[in-house]
Backbone as CSV, one residue per row, in Angstrom:
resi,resn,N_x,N_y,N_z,CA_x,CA_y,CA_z,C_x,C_y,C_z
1,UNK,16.022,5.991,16.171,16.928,5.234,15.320,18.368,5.639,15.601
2,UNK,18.893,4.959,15.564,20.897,4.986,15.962,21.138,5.903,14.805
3,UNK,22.162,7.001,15.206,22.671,7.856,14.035,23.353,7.476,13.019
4,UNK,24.020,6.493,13.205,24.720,5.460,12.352,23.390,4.935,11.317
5,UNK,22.848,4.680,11.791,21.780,3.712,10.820,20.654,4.665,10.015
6,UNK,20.611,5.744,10.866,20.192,7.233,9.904,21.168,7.748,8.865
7,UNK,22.605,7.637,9.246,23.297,8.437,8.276,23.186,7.158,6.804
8,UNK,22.786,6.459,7.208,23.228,4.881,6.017,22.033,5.088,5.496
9,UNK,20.831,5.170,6.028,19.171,5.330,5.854,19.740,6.687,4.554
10,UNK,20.102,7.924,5.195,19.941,8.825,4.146,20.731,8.660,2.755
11,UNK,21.631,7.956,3.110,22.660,7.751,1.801,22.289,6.975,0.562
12,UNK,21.117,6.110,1.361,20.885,4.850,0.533,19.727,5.624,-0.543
13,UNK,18.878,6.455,0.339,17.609,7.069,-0.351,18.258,8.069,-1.316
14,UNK,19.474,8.950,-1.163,19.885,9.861,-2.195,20.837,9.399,-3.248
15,UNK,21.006,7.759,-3.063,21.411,7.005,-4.228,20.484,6.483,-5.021
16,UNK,18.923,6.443,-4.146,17.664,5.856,-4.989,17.613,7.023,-5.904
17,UNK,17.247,8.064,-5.015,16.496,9.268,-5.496,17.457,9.763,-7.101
18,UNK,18.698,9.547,-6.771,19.357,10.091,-7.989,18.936,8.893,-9.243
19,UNK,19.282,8.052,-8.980,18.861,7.345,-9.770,17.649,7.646,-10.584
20,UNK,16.980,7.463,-9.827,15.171,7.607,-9.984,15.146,8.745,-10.752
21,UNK,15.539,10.215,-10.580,16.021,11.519,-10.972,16.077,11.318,-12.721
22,UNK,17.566,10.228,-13.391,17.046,10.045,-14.326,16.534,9.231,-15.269
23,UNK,16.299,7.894,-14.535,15.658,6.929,-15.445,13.842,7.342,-14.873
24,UNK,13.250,7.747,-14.206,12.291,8.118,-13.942,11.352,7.155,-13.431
25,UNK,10.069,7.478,-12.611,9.260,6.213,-12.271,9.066,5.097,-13.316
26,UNK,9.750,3.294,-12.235,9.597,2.657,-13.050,8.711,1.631,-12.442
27,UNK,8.577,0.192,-12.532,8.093,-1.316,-12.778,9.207,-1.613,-11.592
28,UNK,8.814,-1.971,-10.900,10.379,-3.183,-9.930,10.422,-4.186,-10.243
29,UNK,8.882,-5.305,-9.399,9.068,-6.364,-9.112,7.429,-6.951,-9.213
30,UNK,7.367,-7.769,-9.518,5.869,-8.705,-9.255,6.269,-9.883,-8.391
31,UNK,5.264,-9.965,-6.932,5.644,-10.971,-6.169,3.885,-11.289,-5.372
32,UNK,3.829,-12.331,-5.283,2.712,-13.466,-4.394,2.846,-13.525,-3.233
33,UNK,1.524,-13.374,-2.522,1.417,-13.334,-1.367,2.630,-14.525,-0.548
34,UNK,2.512,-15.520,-1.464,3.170,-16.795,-0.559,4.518,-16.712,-0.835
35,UNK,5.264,-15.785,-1.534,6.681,-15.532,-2.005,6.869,-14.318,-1.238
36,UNK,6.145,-13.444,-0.561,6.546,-12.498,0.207,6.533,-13.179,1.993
37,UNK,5.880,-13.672,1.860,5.645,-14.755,3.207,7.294,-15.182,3.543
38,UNK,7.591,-15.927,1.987,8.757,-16.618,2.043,9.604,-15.946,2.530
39,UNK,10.324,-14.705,2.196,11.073,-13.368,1.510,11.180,-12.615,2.939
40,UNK,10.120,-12.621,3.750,10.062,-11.156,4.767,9.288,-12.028,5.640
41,UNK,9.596,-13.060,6.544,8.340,-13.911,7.209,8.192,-13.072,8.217
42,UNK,8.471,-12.138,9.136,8.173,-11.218,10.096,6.999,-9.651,10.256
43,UNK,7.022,-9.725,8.687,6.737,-8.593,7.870,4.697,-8.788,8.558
44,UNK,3.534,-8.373,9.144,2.504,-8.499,9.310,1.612,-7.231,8.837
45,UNK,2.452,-6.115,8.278,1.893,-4.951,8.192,1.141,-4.654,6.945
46,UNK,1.454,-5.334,5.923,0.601,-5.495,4.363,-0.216,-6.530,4.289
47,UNK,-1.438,-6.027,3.832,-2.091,-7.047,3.671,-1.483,-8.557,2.750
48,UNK,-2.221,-9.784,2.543,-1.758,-11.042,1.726,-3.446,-11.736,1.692
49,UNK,-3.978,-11.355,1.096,-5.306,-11.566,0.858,-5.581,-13.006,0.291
50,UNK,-4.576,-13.476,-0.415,-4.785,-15.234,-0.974,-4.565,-16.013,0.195
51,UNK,-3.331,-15.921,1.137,-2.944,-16.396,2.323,-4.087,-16.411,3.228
52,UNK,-4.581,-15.235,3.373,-5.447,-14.683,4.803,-6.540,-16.115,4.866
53,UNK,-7.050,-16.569,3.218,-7.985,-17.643,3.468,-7.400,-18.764,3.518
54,UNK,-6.437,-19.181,3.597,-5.910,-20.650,3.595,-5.637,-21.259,5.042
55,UNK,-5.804,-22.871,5.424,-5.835,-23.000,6.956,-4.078,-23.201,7.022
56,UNK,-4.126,-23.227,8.060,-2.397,-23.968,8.733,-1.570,-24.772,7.431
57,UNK,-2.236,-26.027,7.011,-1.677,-27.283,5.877,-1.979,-26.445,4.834
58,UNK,-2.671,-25.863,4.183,-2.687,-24.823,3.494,-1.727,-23.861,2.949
59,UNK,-1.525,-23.369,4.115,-0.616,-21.916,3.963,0.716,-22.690,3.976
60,UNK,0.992,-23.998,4.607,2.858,-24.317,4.810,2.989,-25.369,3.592
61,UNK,2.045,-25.440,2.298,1.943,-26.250,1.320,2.891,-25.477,0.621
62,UNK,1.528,-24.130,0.983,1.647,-22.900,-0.364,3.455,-22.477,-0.410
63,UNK,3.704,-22.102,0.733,5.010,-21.467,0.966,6.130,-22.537,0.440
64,UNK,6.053,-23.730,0.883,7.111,-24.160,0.334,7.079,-24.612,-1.427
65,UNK,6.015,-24.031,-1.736,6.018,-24.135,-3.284,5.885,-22.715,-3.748
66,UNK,6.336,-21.547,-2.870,6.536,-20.068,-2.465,8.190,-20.576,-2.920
67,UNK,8.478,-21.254,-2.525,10.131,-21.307,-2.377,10.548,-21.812,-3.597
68,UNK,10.097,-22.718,-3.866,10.878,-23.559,-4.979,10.890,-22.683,-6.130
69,UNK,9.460,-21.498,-6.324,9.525,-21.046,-7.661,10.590,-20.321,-7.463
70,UNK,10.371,-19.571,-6.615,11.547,-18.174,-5.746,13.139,-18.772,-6.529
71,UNK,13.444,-20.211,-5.887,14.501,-20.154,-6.287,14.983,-21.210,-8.081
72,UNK,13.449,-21.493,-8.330,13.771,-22.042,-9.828,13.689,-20.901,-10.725
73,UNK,13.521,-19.997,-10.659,12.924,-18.605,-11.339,14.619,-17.668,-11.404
74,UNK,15.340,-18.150,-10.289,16.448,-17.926,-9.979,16.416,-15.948,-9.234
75,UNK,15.079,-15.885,-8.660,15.310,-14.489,-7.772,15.681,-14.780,-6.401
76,UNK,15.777,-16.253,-5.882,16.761,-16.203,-5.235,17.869,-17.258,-5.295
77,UNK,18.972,-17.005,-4.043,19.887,-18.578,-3.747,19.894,-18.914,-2.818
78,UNK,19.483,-20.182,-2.984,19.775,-20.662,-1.414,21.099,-21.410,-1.508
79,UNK,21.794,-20.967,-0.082,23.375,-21.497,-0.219,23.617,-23.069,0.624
80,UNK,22.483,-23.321,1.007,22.807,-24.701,1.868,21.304,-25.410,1.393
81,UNK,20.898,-24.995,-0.054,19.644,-26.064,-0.309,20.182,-27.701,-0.102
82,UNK,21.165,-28.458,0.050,21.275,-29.796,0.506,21.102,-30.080,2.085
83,UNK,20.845,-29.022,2.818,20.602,-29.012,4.108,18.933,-28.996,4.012
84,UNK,18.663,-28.517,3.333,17.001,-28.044,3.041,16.171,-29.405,2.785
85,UNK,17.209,-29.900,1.420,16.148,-31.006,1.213,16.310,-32.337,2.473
86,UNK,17.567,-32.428,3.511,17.393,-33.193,4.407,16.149,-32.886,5.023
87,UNK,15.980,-31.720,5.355,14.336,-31.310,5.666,13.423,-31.918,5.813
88,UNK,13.444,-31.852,4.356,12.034,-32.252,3.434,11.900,-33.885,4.125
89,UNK,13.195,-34.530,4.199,13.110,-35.874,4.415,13.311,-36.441,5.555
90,UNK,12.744,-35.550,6.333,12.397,-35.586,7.620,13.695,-35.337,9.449
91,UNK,14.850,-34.525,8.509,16.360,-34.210,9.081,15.492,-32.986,10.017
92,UNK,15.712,-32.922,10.831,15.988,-31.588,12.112,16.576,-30.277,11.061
93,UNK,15.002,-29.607,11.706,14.624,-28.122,10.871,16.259,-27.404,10.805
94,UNK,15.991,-26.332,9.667,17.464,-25.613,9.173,17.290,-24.257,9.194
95,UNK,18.154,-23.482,9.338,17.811,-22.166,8.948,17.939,-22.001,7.201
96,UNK,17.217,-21.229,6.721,17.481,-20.689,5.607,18.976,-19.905,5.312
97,UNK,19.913,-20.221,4.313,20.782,-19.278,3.988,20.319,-18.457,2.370
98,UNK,19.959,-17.693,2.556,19.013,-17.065,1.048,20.170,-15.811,0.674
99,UNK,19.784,-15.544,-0.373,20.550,-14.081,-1.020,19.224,-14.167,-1.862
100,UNK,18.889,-12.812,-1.761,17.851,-12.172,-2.666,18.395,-11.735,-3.940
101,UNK,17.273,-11.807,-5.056,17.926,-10.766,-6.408,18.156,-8.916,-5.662
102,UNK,18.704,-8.195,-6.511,18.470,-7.242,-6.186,17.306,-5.939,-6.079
103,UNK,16.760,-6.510,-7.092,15.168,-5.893,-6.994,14.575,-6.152,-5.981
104,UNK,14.499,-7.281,-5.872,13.567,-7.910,-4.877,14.209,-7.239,-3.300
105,UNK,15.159,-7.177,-3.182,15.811,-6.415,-1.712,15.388,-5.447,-1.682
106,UNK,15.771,-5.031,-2.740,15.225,-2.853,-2.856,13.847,-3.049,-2.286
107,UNK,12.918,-3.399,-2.663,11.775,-3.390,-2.515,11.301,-3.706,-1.114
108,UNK,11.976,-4.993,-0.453,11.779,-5.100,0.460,12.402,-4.522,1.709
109,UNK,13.765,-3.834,1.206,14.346,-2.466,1.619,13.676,-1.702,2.150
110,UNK,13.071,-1.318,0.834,12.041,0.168,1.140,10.885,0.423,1.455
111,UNK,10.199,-0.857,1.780,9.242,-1.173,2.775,9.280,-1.782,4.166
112,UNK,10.625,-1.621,4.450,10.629,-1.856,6.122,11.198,-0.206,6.311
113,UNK,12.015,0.302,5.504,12.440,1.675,6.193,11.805,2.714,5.749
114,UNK,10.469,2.825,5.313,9.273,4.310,4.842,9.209,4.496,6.228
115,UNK,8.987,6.359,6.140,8.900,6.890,7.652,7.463,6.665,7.586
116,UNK,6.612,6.886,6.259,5.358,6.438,6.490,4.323,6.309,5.589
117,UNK,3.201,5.786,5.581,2.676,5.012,4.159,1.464,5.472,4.171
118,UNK,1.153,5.625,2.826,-0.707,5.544,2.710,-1.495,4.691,2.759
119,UNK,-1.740,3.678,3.240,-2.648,2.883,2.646,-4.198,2.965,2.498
120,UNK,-4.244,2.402,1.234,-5.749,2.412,0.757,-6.389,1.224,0.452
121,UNK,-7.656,0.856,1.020,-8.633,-0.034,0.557,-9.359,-0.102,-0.010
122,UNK,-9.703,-0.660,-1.354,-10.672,-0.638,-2.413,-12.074,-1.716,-2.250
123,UNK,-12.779,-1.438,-1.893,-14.419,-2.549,-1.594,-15.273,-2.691,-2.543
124,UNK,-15.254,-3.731,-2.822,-16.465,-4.027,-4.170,-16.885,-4.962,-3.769
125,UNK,-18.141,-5.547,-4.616,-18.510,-6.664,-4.489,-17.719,-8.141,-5.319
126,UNK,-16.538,-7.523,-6.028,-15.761,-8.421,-6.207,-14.258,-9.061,-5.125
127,UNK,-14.438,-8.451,-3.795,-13.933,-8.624,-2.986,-13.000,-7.157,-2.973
128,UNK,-12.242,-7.635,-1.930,-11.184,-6.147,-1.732,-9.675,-6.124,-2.099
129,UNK,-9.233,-5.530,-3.120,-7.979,-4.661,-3.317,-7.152,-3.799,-2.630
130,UNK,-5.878,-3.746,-2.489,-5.199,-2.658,-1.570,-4.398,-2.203,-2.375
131,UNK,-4.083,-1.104,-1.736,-2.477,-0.308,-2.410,-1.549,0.452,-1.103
132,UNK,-0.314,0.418,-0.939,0.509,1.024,0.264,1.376,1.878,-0.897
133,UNK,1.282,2.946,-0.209,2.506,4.289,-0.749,3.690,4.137,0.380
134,UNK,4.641,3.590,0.406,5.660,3.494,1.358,6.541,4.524,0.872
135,UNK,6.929,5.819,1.562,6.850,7.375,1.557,8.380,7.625,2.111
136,UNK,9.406,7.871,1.146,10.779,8.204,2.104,10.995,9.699,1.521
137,UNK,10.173,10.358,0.650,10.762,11.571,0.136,9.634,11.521,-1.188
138,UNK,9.353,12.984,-1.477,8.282,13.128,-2.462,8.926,12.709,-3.925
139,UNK,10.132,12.715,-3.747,10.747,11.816,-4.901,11.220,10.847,-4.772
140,UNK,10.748,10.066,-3.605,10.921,8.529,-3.556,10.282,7.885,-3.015
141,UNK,9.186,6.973,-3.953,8.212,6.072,-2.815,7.901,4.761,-3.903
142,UNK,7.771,3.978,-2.883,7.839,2.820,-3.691,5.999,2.470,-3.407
143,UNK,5.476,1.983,-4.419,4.140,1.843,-4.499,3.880,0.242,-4.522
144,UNK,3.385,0.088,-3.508,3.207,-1.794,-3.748,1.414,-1.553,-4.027
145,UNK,1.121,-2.266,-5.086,-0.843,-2.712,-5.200,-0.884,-3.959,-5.337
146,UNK,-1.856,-4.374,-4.496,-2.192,-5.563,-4.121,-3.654,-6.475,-4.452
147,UNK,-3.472,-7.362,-5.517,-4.994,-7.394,-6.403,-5.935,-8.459,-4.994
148,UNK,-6.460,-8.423,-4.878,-7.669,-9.300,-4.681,-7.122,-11.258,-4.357
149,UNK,-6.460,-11.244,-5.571,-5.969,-12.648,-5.579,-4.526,-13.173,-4.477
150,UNK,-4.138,-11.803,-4.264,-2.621,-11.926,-3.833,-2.056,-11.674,-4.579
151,UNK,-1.828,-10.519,-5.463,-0.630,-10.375,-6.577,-0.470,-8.728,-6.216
152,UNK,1.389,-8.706,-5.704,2.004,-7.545,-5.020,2.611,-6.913,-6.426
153,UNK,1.899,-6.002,-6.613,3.126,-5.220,-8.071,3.768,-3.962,-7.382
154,UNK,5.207,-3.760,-7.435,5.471,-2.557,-7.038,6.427,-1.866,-7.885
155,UNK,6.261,-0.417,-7.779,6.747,0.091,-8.495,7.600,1.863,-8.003
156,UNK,8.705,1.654,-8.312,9.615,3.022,-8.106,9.019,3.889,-8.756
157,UNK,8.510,5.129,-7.512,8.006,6.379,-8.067,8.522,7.666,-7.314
158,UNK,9.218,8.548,-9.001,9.842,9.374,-8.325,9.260,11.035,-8.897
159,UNK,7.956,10.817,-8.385,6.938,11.845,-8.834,5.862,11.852,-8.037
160,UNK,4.822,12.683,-7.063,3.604,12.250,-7.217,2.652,11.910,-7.382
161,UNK,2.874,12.762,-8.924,1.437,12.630,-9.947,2.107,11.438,-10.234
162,UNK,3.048,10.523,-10.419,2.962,9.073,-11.102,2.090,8.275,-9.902
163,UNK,2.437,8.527,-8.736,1.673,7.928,-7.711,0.564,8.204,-7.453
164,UNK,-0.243,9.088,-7.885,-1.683,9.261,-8.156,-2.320,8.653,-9.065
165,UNK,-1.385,8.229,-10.056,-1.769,7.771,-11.678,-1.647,5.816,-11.285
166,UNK,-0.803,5.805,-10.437,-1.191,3.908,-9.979,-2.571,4.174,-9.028
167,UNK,-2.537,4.759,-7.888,-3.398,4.576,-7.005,-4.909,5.148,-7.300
168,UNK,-4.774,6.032,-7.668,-6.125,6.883,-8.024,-7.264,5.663,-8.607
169,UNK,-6.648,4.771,-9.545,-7.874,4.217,-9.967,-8.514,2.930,-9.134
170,UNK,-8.019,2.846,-8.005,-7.982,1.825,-6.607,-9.791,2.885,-6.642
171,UNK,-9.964,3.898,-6.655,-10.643,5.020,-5.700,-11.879,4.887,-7.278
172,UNK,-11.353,5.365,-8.305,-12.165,6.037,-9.369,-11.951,4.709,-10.595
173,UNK,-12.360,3.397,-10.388,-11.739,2.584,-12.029,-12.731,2.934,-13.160
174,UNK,-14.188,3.925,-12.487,-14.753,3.981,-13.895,-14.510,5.680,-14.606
175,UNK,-13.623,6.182,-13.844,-13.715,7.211,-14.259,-14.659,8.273,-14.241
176,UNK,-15.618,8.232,-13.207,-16.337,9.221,-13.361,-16.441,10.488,-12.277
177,UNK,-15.495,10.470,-11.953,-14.800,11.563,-11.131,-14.990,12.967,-11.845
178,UNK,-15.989,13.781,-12.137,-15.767,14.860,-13.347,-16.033,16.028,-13.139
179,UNK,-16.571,16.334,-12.059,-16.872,17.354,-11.227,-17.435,17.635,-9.933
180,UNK,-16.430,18.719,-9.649,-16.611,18.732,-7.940,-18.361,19.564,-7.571
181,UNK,-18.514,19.349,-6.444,-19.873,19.770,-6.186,-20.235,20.537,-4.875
182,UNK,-21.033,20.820,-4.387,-20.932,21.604,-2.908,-20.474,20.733,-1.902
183,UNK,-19.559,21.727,-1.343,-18.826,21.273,-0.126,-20.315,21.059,1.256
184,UNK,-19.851,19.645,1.869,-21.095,19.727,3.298,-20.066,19.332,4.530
185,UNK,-20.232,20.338,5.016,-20.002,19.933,6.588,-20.061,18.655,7.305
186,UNK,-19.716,18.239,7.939,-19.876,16.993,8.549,-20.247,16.829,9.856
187,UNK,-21.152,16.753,10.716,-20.555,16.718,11.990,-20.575,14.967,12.454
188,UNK,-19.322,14.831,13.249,-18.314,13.710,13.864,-19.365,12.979,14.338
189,UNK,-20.333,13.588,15.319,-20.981,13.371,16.615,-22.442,12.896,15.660
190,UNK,-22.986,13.097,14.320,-24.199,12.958,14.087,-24.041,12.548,12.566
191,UNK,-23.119,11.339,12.142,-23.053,10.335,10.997,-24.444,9.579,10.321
192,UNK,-25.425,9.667,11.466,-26.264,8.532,11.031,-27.267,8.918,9.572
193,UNK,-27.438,8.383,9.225,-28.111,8.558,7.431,-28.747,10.008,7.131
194,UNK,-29.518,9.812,8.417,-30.606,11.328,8.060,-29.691,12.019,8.484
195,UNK,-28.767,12.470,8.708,-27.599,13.172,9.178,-26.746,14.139,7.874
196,UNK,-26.611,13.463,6.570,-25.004,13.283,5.897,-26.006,14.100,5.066
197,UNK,-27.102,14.631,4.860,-27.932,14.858,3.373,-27.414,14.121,2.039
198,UNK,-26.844,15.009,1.440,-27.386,13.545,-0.254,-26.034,12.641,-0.385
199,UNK,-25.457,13.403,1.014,-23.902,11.778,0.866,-24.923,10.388,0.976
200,UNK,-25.919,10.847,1.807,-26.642,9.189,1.764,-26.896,8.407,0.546
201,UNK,-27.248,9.233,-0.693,-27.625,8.708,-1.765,-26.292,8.051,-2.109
202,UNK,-25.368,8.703,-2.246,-23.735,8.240,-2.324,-23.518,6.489,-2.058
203,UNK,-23.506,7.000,-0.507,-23.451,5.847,0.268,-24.658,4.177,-0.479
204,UNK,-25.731,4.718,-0.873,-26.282,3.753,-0.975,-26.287,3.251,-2.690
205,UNK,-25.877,4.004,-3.319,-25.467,3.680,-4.507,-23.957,3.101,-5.136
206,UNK,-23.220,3.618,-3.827,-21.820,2.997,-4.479,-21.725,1.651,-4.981
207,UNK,-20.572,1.069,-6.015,-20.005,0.096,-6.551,-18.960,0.077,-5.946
208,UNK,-17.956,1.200,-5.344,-16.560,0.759,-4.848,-16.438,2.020,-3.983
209,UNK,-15.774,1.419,-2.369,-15.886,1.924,-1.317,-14.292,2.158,-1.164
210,UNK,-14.005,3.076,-0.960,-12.458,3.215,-0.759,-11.711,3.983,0.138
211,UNK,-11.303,3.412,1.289,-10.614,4.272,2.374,-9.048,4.569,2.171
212,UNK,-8.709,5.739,2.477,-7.664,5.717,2.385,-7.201,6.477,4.109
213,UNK,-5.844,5.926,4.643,-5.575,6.986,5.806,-3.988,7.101,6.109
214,UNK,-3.432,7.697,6.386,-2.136,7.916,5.985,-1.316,7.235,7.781
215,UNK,-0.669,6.406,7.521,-0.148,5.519,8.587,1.158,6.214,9.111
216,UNK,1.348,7.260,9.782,2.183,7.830,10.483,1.995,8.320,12.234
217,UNK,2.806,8.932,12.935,2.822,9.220,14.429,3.205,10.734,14.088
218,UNK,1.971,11.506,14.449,0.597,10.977,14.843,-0.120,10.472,13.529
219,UNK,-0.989,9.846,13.564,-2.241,9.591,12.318,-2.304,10.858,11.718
220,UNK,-2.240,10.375,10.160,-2.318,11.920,9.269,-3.612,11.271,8.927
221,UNK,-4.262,12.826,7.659,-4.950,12.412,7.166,-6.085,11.105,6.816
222,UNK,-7.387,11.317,6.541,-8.309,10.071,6.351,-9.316,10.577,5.423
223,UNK,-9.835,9.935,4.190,-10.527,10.208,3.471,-11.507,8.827,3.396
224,UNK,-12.732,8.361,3.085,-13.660,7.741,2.255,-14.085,8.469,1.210
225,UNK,-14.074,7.313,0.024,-14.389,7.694,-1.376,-15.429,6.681,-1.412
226,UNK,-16.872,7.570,-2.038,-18.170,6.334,-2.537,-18.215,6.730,-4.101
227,UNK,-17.722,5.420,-5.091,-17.910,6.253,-6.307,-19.042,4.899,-7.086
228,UNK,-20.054,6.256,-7.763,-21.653,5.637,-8.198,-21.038,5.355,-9.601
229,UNK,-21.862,5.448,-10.288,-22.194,4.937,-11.426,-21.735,6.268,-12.714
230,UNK,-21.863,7.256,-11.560,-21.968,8.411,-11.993,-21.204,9.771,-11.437
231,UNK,-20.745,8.912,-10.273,-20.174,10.048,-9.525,-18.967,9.693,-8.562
232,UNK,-18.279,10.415,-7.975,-17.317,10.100,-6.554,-17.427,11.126,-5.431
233,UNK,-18.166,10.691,-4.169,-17.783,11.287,-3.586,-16.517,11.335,-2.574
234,UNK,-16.058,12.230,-1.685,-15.163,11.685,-0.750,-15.431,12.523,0.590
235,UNK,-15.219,12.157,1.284,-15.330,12.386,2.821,-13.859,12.660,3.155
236,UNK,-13.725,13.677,3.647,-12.083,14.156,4.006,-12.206,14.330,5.286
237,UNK,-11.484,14.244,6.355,-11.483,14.177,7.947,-9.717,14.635,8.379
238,UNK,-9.345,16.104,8.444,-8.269,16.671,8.291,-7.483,16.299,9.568
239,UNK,-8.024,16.055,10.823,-7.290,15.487,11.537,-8.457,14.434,12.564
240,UNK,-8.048,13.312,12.172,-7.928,12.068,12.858,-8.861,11.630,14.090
241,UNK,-7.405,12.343,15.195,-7.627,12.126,16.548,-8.656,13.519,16.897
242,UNK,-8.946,14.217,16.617,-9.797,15.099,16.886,-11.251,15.601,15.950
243,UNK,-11.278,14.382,15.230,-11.976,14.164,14.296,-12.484,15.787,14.008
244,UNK,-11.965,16.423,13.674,-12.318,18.037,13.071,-11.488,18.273,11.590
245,UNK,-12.874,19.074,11.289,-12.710,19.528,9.757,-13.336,18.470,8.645
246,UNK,-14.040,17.625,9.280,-15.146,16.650,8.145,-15.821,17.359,7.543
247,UNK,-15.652,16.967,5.885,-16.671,17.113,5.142,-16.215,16.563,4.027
248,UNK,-17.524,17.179,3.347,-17.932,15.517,1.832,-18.374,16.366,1.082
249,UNK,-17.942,16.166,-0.295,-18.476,16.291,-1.629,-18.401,15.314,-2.431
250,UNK,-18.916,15.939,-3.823,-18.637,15.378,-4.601,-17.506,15.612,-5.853
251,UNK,-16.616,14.728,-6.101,-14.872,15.465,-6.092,-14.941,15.200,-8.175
252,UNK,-13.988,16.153,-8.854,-13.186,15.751,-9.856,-12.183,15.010,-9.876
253,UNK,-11.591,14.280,-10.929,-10.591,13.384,-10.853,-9.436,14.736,-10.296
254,UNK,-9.405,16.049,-10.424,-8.044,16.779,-10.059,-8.409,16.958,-8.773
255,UNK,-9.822,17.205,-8.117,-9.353,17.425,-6.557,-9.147,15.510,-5.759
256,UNK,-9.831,14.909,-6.658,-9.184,14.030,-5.981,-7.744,13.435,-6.137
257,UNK,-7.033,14.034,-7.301,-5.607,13.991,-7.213,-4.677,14.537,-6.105
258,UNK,-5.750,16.206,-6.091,-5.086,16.919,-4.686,-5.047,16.297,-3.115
259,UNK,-6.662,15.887,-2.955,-6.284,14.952,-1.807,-5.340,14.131,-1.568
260,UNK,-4.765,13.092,-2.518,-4.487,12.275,-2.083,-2.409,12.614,-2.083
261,UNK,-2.611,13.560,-2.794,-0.845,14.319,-2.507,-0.715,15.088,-1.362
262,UNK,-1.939,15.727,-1.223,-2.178,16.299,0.170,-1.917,15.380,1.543
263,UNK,-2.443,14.069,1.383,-2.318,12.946,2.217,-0.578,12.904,1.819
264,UNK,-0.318,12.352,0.867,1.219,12.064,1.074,1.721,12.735,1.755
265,UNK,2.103,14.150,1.307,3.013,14.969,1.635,2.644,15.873,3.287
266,UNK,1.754,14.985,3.909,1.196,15.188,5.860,2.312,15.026,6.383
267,UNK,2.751,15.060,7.224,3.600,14.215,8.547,5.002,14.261,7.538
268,UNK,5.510,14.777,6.645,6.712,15.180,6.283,7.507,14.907,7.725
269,UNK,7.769,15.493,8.282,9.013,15.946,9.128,8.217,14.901,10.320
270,UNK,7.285,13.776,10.406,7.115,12.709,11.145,7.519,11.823,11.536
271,UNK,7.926,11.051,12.592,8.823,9.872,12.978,7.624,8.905,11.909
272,UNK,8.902,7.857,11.643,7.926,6.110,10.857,7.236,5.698,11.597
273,UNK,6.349,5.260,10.906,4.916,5.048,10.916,5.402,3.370,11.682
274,UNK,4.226,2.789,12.535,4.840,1.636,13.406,4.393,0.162,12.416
């Protein structure tokens, strides 16, 4: 990154961070898959799960009724909408001239410049949920969760434990995280069922499957969480590319708090994540 655009990068985060310092983790913004489409059209790195199923006529319906709320809602302006609606009426395509609210920038700010993110996937049989920790400082990360339907909530967090307290229940929603249990070894090379001992039971009882792996250079951290009816386990895999140090228990809601700060706070001093 140009030193210029680092020294602006750090200034901007120790004007968040103070901030953040004393109004404390808050609420930003609520935004739709087809309003972030609108907002960041380059952006491919977060999931958009309502979009992902819609065809071509579909998706360029959705967006331009992405737009209209965008700007009847008044989070944004467009400065040449009479160029726009020639558009519509069949005039030779326009560029957009937009100004964002200011929330809505921050946000989308601070998800193009995180050095690097957690993301986690939640699996049920009610389809799949996400959440991204976009990571500029342990007192500054902006948390986007992402429901099932396409609905992006994000929120300024300038704590970890607040960021355990959104994400954690992606991993644990029934709560039964309550005690940890014997640690098992893993080996990399010999996963298959008769392999894992009673993680299998795990595995075949779960309701919600949840990966989490921390998106930095190099790859940090990787965990799977299987949580039963009755239990959570998690599978921790300490480094990656050398798949060493696997193993699985069965976790409390506090070691699985620790994991997943443990995951944040990896690759500190790491170039951004691509």
């Amino acid at each position: 990154m140009d030193t210029n655009l680092d020294m602006e990068l750090s200034a901007f985060r120790a004007q968040i961070s103070e901030a953040l310092a004393e109004g404390g983790t808050q609420p930003l913004v609520r935004l739709t898959d087809e309003e972030l489409a609108v907002l960041d059209p380059e952006e491919t790195f977060v999931p958009k799960p309502h979009l992902t199923g819609m065809d071509p006529q579909q998706r360029e319906w959705s967006l331009a009724t992405a737009l209209r709320s965008l700007v009847a809602r008044e989070a944004v302006e467009i400065r040449n909408i009479e160029e726009l609606d020639g558009v519509l009426q069949g005039a030779p395509e326009a560029q957009i001239d937009m100004r964002i609210r200011m929330e809505i920038d921050l946000a989308l700010t601070l998800r193009r410049t995180a050095d690097r993110a957690l993301a986690i996937k939640q699996q049920s049989a009610a389809g799949s949920a996400f959440g991204y920790v976009h990571v500029h400082a342990m007192d500054l990360q902006l948390v986007e969760r992402i429901t099932a339907g396409g609905m992006h909530l994000f929120t300024l967090a300038s704590k970890a434990h607040d960021v355990v307290n959104l994400v954690q229940p992606l991993l644990d929603p029934f709560g039964v995280a309550d005690r940890d249990g014997e640690i098992h070894p893993l080996d990399p090379s010999a996963l298959e069922r008769e392999h894992v001992g009673p993680l299998a039971t795990a595995i075949d009882n779960a309701r919600i499957v949840g990966e989490l792996v921390l998106l930095s250079d190099p790859p940090g951290p990787m965990m799977t969480t299987y949580a039963t009816d009755r239990a959570v386990w998690a599978v921790f895999v300490e480094r990656p590319q050398a798949q060493s140090g696997m193993t699985a228990r069965p976790v409390s809601a506090a070691t699985l708090s620790r994991h997943i700060i443990k995951m944040l706070s990896a690759g500190a001093s790491e170039g951004r994540h691509g």
